[in-house]
Backbone as a printed PyTorch tensor [residue, N CA C, xyz], in Angstrom:
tensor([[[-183.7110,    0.8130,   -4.0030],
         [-185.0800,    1.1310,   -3.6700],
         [-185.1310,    1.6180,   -2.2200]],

        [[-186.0780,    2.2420,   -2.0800],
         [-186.1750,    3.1670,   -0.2470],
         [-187.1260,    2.1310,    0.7290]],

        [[-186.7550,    2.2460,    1.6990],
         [-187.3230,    1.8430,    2.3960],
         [-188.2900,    2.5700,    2.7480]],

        [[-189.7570,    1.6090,    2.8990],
         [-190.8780,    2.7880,    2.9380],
         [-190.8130,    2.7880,    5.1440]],

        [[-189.9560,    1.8730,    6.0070],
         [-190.1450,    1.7960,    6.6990],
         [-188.5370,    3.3320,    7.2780]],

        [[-188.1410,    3.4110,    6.4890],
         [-186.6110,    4.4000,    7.0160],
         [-186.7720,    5.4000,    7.3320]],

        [[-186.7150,    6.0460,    8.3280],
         [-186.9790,    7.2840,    8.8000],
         [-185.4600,    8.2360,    9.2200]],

        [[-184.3820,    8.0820,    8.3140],
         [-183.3160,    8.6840,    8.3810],
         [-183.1470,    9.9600,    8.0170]],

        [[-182.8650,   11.2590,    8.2370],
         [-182.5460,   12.2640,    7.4530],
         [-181.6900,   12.7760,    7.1690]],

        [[-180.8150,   12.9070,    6.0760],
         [-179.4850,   13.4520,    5.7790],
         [-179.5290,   14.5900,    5.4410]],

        [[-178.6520,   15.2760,    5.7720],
         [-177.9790,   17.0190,    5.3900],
         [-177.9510,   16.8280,    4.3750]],

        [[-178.1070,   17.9060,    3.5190],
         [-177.8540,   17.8430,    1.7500],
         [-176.7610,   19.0470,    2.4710]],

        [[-175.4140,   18.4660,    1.5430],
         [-174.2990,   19.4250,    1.5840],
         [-175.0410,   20.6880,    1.1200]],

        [[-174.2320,   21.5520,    1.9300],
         [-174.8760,   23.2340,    1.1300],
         [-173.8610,   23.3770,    0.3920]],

        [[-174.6670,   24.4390,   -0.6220],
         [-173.6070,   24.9680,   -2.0530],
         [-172.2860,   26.0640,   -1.5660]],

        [[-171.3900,   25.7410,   -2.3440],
         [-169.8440,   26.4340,   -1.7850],
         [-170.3610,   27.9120,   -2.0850]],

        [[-170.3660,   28.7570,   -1.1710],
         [-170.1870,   29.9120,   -1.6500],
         [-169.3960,   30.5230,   -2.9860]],

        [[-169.7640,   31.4220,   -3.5620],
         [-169.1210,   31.6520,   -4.9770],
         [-168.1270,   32.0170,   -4.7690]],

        [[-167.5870,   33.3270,   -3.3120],
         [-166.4690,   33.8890,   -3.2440],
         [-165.1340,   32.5200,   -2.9590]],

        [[-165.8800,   31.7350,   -2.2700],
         [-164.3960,   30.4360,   -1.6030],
         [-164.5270,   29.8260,   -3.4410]],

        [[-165.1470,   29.7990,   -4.1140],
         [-165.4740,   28.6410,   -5.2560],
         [-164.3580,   29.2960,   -6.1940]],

        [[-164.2010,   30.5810,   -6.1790],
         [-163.3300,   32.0350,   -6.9030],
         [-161.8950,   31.5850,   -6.5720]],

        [[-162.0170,   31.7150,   -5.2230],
         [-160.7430,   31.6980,   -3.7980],
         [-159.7720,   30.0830,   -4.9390]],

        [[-160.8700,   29.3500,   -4.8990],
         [-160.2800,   27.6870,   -5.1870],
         [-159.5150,   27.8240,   -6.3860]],

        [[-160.3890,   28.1340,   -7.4820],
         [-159.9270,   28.1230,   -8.9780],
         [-158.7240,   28.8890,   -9.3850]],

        [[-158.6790,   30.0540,   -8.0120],
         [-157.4330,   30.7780,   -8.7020],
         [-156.2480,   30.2040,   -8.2290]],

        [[-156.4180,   29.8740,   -6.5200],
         [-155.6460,   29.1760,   -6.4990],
         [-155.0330,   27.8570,   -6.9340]],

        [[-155.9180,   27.2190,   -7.5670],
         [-155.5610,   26.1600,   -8.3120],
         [-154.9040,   26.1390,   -9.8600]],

        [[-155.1500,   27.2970,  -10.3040],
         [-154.7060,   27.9760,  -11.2020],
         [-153.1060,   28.7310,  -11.4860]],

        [[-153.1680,   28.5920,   -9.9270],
         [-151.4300,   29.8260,   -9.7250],
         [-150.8800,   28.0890,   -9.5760]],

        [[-150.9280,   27.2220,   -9.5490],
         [-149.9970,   25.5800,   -9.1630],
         [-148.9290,   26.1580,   -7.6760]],

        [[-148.0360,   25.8610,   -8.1370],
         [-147.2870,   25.6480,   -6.9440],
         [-146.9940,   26.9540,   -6.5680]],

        [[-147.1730,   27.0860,   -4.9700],
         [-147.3450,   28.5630,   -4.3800],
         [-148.3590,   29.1770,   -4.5580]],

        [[-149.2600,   28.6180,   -4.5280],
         [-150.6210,   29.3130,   -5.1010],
         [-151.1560,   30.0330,   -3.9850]],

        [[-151.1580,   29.4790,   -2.8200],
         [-151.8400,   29.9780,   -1.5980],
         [-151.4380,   30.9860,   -1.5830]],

        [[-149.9010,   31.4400,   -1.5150],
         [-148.8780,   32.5770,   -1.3490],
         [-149.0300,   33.8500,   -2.3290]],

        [[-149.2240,   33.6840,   -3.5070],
         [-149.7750,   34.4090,   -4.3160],
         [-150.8230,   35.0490,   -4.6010]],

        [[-151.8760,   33.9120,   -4.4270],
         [-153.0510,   34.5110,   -4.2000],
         [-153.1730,   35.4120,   -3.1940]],

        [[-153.0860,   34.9350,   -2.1320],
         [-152.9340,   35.3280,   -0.8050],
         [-152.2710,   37.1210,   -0.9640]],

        [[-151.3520,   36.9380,   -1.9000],
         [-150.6510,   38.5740,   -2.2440],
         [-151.3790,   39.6520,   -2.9000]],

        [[-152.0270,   38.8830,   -3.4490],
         [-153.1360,   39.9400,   -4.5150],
         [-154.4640,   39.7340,   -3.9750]],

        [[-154.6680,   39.5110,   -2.5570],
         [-156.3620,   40.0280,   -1.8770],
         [-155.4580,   41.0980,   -1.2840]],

        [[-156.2130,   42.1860,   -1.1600],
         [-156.1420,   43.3610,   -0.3040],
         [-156.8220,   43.7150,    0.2740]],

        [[-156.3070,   44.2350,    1.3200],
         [-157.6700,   44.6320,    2.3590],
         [-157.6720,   45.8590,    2.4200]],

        [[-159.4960,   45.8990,    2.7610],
         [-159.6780,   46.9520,    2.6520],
         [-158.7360,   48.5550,    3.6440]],

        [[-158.7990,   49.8020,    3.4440],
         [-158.4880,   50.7190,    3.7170],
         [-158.9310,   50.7010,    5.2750]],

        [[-159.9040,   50.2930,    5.5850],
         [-161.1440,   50.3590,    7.0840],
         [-160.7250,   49.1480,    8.1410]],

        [[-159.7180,   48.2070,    7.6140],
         [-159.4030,   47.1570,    7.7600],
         [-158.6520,   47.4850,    9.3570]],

        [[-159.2070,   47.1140,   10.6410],
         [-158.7200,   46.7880,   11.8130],
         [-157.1810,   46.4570,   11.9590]],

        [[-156.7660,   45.4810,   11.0040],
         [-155.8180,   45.0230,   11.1320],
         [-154.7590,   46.1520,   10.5450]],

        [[-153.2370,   45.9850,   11.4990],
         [-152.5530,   47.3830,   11.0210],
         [-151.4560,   46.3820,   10.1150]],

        [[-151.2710,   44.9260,   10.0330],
         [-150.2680,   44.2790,    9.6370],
         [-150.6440,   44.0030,    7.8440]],

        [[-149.5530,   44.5870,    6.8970],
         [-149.7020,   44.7080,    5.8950],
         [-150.5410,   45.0230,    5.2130]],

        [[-150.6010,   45.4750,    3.6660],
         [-151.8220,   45.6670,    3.4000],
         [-152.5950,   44.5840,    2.3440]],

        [[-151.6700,   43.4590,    2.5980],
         [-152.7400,   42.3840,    1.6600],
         [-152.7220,   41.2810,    2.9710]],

        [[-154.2380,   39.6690,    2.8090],
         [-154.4690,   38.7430,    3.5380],
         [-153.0990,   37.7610,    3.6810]],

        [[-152.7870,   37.6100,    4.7580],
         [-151.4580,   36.2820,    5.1900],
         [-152.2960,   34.8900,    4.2410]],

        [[-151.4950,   34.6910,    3.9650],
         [-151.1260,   33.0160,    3.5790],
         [-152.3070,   32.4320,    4.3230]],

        [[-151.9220,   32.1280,    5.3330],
         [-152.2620,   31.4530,    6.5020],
         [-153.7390,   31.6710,    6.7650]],

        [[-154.2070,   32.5540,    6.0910],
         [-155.1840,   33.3890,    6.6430],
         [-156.3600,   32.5270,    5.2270]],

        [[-155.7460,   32.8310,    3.8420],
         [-156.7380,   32.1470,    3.2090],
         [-156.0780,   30.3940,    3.1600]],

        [[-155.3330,   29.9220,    3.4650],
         [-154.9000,   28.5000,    4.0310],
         [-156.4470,   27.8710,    4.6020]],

        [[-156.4290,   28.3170,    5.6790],
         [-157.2500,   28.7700,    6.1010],
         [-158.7820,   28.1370,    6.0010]],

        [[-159.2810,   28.8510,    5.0970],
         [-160.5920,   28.9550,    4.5940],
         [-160.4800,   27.9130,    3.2560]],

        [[-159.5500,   27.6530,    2.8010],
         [-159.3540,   26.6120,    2.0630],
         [-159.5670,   25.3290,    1.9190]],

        [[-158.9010,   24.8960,    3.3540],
         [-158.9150,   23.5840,    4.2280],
         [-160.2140,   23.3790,    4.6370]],

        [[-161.0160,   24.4430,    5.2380],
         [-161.9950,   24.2220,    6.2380],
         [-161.6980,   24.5170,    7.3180]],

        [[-160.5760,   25.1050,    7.9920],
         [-159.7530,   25.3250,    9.8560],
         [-160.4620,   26.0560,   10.4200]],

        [[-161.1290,   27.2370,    9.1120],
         [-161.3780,   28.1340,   10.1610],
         [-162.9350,   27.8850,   10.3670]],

        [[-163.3990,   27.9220,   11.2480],
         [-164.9160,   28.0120,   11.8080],
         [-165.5190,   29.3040,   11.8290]],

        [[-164.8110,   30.0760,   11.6850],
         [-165.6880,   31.4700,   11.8510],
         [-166.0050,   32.1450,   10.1350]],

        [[-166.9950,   32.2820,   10.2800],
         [-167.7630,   32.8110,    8.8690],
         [-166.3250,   33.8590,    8.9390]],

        [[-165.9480,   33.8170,    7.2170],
         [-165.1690,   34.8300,    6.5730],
         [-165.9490,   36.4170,    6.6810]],

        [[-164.6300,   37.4400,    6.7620],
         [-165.4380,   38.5350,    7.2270],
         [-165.6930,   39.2210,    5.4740]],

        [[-166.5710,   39.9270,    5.5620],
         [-167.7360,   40.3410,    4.5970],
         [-166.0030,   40.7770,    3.6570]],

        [[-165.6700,   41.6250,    4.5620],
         [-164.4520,   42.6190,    3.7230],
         [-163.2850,   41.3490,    2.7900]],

        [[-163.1390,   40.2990,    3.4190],
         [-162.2120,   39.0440,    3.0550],
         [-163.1370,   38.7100,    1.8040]],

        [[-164.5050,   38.4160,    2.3500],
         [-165.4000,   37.8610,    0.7930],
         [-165.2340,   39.1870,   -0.3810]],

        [[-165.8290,   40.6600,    0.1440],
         [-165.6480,   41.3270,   -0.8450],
         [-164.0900,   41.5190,   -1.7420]],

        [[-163.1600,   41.4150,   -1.1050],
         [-161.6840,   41.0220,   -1.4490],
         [-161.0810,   40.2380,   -2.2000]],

        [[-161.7260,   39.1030,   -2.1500],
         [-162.2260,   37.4690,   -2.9620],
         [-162.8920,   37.9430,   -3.9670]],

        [[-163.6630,   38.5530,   -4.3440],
         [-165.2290,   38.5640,   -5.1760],
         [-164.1170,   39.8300,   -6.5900]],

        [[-163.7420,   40.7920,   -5.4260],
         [-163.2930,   42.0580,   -6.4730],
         [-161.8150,   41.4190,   -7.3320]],

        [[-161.4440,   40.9510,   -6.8620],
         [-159.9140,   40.3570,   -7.4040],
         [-159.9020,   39.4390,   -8.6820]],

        [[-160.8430,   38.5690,   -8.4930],
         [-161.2120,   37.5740,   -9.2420],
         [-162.6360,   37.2360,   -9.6960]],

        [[-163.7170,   37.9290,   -9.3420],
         [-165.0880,   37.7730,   -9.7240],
         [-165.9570,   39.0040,  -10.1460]],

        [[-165.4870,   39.8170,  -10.7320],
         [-165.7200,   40.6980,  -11.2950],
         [-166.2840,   41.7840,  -10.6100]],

        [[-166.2270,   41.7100,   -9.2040],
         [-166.7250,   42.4370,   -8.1010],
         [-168.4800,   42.6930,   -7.7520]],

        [[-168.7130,   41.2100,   -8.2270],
         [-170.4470,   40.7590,   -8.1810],
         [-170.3800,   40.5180,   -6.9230]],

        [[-171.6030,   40.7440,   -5.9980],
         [-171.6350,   40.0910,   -4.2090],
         [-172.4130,   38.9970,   -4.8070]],

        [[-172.5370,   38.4450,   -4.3250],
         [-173.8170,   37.1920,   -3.4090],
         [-174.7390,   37.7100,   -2.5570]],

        [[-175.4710,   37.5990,   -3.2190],
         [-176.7400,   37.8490,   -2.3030],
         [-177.5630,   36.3850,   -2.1060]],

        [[-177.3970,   36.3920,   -0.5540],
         [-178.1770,   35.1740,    0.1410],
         [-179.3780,   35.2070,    0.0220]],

        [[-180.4560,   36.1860,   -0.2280],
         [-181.7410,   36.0640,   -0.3360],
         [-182.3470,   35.4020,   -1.6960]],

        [[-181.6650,   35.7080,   -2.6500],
         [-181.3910,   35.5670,   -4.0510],
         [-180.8700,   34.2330,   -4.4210]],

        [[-179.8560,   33.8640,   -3.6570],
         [-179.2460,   33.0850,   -3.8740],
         [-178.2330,   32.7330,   -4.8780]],

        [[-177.6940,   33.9090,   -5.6010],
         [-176.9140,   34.2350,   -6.7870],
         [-176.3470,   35.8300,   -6.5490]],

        [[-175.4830,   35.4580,   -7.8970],
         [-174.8000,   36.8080,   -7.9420],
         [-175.2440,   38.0200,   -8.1240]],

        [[-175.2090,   39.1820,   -7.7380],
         [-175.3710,   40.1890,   -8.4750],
         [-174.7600,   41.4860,   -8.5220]],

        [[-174.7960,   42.5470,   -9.3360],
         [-173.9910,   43.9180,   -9.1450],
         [-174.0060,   44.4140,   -8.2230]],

        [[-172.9580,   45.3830,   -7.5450],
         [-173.4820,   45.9370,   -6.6370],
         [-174.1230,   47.0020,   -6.6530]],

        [[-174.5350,   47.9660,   -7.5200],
         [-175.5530,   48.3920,   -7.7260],
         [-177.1610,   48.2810,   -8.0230]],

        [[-177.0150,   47.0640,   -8.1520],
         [-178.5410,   46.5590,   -8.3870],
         [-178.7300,   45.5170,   -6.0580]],

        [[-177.4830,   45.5100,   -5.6320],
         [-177.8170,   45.2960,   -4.2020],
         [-178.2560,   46.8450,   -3.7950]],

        [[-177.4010,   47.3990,   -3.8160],
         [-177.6900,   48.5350,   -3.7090],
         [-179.3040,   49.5240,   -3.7210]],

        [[-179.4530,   49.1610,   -5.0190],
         [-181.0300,   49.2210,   -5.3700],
         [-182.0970,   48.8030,   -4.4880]],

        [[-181.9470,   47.0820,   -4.3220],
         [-182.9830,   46.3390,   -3.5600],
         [-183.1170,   47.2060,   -2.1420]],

        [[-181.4180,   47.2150,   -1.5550],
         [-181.8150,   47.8290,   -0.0560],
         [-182.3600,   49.2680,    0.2920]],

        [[-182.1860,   49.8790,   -1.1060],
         [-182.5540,   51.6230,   -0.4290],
         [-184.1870,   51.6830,   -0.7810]],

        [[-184.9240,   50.4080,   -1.0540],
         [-186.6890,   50.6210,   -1.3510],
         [-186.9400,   50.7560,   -0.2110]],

        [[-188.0300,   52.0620,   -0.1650],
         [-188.2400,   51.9490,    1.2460],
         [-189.8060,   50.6540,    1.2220]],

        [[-190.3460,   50.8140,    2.0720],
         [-191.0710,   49.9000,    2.5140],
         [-192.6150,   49.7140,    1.7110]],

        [[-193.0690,   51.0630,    1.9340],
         [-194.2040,   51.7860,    1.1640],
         [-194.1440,   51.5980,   -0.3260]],

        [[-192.9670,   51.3770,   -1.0500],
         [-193.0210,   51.5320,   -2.4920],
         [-192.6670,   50.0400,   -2.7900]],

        [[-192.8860,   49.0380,   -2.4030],
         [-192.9950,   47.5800,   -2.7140],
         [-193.9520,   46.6820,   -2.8140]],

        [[-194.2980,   46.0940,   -4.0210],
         [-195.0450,   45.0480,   -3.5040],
         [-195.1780,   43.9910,   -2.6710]],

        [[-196.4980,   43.1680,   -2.4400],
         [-196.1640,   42.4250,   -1.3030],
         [-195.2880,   41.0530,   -1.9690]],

        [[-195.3770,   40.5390,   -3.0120],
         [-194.1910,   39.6800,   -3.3780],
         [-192.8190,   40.3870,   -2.7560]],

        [[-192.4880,   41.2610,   -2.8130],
         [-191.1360,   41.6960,   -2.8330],
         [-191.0370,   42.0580,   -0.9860]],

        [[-191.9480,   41.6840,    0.1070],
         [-191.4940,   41.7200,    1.4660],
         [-190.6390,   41.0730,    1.8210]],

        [[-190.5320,   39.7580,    1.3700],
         [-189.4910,   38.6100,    2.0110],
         [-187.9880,   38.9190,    1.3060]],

        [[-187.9720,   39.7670,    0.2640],
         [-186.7020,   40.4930,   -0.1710],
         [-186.4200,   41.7700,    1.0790]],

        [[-187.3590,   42.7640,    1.0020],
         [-186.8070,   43.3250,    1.3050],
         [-186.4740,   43.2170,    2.7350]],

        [[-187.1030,   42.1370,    3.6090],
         [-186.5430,   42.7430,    4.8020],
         [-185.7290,   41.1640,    5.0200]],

        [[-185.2360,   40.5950,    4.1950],
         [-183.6550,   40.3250,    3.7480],
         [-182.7690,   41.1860,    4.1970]],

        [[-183.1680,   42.0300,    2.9070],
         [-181.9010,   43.1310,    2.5320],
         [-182.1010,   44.0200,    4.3280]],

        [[-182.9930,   44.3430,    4.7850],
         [-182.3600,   45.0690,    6.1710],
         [-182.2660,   44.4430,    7.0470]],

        [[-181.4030,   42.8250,    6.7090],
         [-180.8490,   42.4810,    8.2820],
         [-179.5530,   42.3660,    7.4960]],

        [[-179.5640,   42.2450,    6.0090],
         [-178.1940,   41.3650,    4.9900],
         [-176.5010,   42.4670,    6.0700]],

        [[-175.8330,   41.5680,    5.8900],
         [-174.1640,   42.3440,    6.5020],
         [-173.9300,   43.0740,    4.8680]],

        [[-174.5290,   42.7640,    3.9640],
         [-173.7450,   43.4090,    2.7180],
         [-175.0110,   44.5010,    2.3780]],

        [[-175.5220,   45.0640,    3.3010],
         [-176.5710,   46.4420,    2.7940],
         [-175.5480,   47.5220,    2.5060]],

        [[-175.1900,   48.3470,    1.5900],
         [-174.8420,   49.5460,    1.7240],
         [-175.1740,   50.3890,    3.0270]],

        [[-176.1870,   50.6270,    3.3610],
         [-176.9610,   51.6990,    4.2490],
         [-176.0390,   51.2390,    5.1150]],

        [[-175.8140,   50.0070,    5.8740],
         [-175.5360,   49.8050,    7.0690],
         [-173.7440,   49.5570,    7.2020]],

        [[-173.3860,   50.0840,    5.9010],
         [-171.9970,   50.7070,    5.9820],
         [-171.2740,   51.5800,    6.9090]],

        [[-170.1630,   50.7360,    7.6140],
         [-169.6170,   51.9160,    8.4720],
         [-169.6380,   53.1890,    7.9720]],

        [[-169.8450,   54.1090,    8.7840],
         [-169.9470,   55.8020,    7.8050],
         [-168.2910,   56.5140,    8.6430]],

        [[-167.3930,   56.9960,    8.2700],
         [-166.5710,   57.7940,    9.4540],
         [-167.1030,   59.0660,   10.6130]],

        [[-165.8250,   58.7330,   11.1550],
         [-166.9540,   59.5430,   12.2940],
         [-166.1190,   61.1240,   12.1420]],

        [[-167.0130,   61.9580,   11.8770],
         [-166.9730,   63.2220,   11.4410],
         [-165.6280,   63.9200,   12.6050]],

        [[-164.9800,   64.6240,   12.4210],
         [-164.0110,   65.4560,   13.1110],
         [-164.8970,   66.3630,   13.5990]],

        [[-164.3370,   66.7390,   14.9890],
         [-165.1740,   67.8670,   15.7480],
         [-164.7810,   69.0220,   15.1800]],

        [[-165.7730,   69.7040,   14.9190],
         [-165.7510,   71.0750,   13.4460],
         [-165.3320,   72.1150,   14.7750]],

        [[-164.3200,   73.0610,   14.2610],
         [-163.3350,   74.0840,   15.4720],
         [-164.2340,   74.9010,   15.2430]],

        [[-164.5140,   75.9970,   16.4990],
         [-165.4300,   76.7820,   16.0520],
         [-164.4760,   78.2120,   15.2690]],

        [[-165.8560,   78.7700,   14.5750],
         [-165.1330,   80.1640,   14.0350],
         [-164.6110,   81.3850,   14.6770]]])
């Protein structure tokens, strides 16, 4: 029974993200060497900063496994996670569930004018979200030689 006098407040654990929840099962799935394996079949993307190999180190989803690392996983590591093993659905945080990426896609290119007002607190979600299309690195064009 509660105390009507307790004034304690506890954290409710937050829900595992779907991409680490993906990350777990497969690796739990590969048994021994699993980290290593798995770890072989994320690839990174083409845009990827890093010049060292072209799939994630061991160490790297180790990692995110344990809990070591403190820094939010980068979007490209989750999308990497998601395409390998989750049918290449994102997460959408506004939503709070999965969805295509064409239907993310969708939500972010409404412009403003063509929404209802239920649908404000979506959309301007979607234009701060790291997973908007629009706000996709674009390359940067080669200086055109003249004729």
């Amino acid at each position: 029974m509660t105390d009507p006098q307790d004034c304690a407040t506890l954290e409710l654990p937050l829900a595992e993200p779907r991409w680490l929840a993906l990350l777990r099962r497969e690796v739990a799935a590969a048994g021994r060497g699993g980290v290593t394996s798995v770890a072989a079949r994320l690839s990174k993307p083409e845009c990827s900063p890093s010049t060292v190999g072209q799939s994630y180190s061991r160490m790297y989803v180790s990692q995110f496994l344990n809990g070591l690392n403190k820094q939010p996983a980068s979007l490209s590591f989750q999308k990497s996670v998601l395409a390998a093993f989750g049918d290449g659905r994102l997460d959408c945080p506004h939503l709070a569930t999965d969805i295509a990426p064409g239907e993310c896609a969708g939500y972010a290119s409404r412009r403003y004018g063509a929404i209802s007002a239920a649908d404000v607190p979506h959309w301007r979600a979607c234009q701060s979200c790291p997973q908007n299309p629009a706000k996709a690195v674009k390359p940067v064009n080669p200086v055109k030689a003249k004729p």
